[in-house]
Each structure stands twice: as structure tokens, then as C-alpha cells.
N, C-alpha and C positions, 0 to 999 in steps of 0.2 A: 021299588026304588032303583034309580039308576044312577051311574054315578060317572063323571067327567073328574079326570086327573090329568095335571097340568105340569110339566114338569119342565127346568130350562135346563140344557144339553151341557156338558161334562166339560169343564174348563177347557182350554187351549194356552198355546204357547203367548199368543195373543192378548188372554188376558191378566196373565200376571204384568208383575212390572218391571220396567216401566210400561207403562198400559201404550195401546194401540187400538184406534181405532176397524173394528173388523168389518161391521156390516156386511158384504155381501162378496168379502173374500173369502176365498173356502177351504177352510182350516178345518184339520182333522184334531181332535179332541187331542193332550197333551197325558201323559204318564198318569197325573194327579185325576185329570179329566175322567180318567177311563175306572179310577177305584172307588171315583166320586160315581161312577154310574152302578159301579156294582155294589155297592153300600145302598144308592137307592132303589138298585131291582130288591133286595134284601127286604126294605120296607115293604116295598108295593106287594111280593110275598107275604109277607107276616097280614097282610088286611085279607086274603082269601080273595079278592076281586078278578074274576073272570073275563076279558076283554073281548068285546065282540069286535074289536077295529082299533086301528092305531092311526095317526096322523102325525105329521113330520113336514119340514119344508124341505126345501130344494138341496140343503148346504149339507154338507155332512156330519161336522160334527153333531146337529140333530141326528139326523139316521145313527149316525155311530152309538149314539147313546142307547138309542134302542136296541140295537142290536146284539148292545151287551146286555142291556135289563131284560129284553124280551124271555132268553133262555134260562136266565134266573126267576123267571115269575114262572117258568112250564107254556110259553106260549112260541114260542121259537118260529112258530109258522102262520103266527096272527097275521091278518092281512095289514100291509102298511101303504097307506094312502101317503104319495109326496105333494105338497103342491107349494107353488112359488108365493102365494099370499102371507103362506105363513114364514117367509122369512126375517129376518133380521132385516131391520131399520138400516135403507142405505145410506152411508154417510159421505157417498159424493166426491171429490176433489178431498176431502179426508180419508178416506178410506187407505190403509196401512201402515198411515202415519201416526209418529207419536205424541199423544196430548199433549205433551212439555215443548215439543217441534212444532204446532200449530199455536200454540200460546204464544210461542216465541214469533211468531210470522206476522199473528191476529188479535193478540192478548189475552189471557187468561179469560178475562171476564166475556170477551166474546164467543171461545170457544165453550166454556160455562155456560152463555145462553144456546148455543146448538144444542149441547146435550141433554139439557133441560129446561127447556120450554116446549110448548106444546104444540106453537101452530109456525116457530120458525125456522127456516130448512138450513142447512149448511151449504155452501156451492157446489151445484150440481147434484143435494141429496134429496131425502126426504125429512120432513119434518115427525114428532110422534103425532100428529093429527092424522097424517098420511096413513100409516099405517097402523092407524085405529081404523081408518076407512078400509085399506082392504084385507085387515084382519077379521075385526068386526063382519063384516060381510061374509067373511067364509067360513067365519063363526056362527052365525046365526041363519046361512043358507045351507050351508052342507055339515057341519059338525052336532048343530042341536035337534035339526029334526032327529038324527039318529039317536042322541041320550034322551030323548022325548017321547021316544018309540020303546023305548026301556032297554037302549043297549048301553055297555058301560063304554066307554070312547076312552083313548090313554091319549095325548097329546106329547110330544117331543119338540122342542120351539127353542127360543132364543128370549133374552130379556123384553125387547121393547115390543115381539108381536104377542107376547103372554102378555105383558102391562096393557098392550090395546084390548086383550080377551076381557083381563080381569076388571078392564073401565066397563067394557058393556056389560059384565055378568056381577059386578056388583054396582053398577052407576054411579063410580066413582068421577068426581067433579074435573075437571081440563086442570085444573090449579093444584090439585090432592094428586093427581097422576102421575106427574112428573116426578114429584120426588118417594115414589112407591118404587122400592127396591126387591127384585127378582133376585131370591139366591138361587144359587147352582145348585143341579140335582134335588131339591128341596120339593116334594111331592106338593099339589095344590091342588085340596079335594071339593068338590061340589057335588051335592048329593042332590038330585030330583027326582 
């Protein structure tokens, strides 16, 4: 048995409130962030799971999260794959502004449908479809041959490219996805 664990990266100053838009601004994990990771290296410990590989995206506060759990699970020197696919949903002409500031500009309900719906984008971002497509893809090109192969894979990610993983690895509907909530540091196991 192999196992793929899924985990979203260590709060930021970003997402408390009032909330801000982060996507593909690159924020380092925040005080809370960083106890929230070492509570969850804590768990991923207590299961025995030996990692042959880890994956992270481009941004840091991914990495950062790891790099606290890694040394608390005894793997400090596991290899860590970065790649941009797995980033955070960019959100465009939104990006570091605050949801009560773009409601005010575009209205509530519009800004409500950027963040959740599935196939429509914000100006100048991407939609969650988008990055089903090139999460999905490098999920099922480079991440699962390897837990298929029987190695365990630990992933480090952000809300929306975990929700694009977990639409393909549980075929979860376009309609049911959107309102599927990633918490922070909250480990997300798959066993094959």
C-alpha cells in the first residue's frame, strides 16, 4: 500500500482578516501559520509514514510549511520537487486586494461568483477550471505514477490546486467542488 498525503500550507498574514486575496503573491506563512505546521508535522509523525518524495509549488509559504514538518516527521533531507503547476489559483487584477475593496468596486455577488464558480475567471486570472487543468495534469502525470509505484508522495499546496487534485482523485462534480473547503494544515490521506 502506498499512500499520497495532501496537506494546505500554514496560514499567512494574508489570510486572516480582513481577508485578501493572495493567489500568486508570495507570502511567507504568518506566526499562527508556522505552529499550525508544526502541529501538523506532529500528526504526519504519529502515522509512521516514510516519504519517498515531497512536492510543493513555487510560492513559499508551501515550501515553508514543509520545511517545518519535514524535520519533525525525521525526514529533513527528503527530496522536495517545486513546480509552478501546483500553485495557488491566480486571481488577476485581484490579487492583494481586499474582498470588501473589490465588492465595493464590483459587488459582492460578483466578487462571490470569481471565488466560487468553476469555469469563470476574475480580470486578468484564472478560473478553478484552469487550475483543475494544470493541477490535475501534474497530478496524474508526474505525482501518481510515483504513489503507483508504491512510493508514499507528501504534497505541500494551497486551497484551490488541492481542491483541483482532490476533484480528480475523488471525481468530485464542477458544481460540488466549488464549495469543498481546504483547511489549513489538515492532513488528506489517500491510500493505494
Amino acid at each position: 500500500m502506498a499512500h499520497l498525503v495532501l496537506i494546505r500550507h500554514g496560514k499567512t498574514e494574508f489570510n486572516q482578516e480582513p481577508k485578501r486575496f493572495t493567489g500568486f503573491t508570495d507570502v511567507s506563512i504568518s506566526k499562527e501559520g508556522t505552529v499550525d505546521a508544526q502541529i501538523v508535522g506532529q500528526k504526519l509523525k504519529e502515522t509512521g509514514i516514510q516519504f519517498s518524495v515531497a512536492y510543493t509549488s513555487w510560492l513559499k509559504r508551501a515550501w515553508e510549511t514543509l520545511d517545518i514538518v519535514l524535520p519533525i516527521i525525521g525526514q529533513a533531507d527528503l527530496e522536495i520537487i517545486k513546480h509552478p503547476f501546483l500553485n495557488e489559483r491566480h486571481y488577476g487584477d485581484l490579487q492583494t486586494r481586499y474582498h470588501r475593496e473589490m465588492a465595493g468596486k464590483y459587488s459582492a455577488e460578483q466578487v462571490h461568483t470569481w471565488r466560487r464558480s468553476y469555469s469563470i475567471r476574475p480580470p486578468g486570472g484564472e478560473s478553478l477550471e484552469d487550475v483543475v487543468f494544470r493541477a490535475g495534469n501534474y497530478l496524474e502525470t508526474e505525482i501518481l505514477p510515483r504513489v503507483k509505484n508504491g512510493e508514499n508522495v507528501l504534497v505541500s499546496a494551497h486551497g484551490n490546486s488541492i481542491r483541483a487534485m482532490i476533484k480528480y482523485l475523488d471525481n468530485v462534480s464542477d458544481d460540488d467542488i466549488v464549495g469543498r473547503e481546504i483547511e489549513y494544515t489538515v492532513p488528506l490521506f489517500y491510500e493505494f
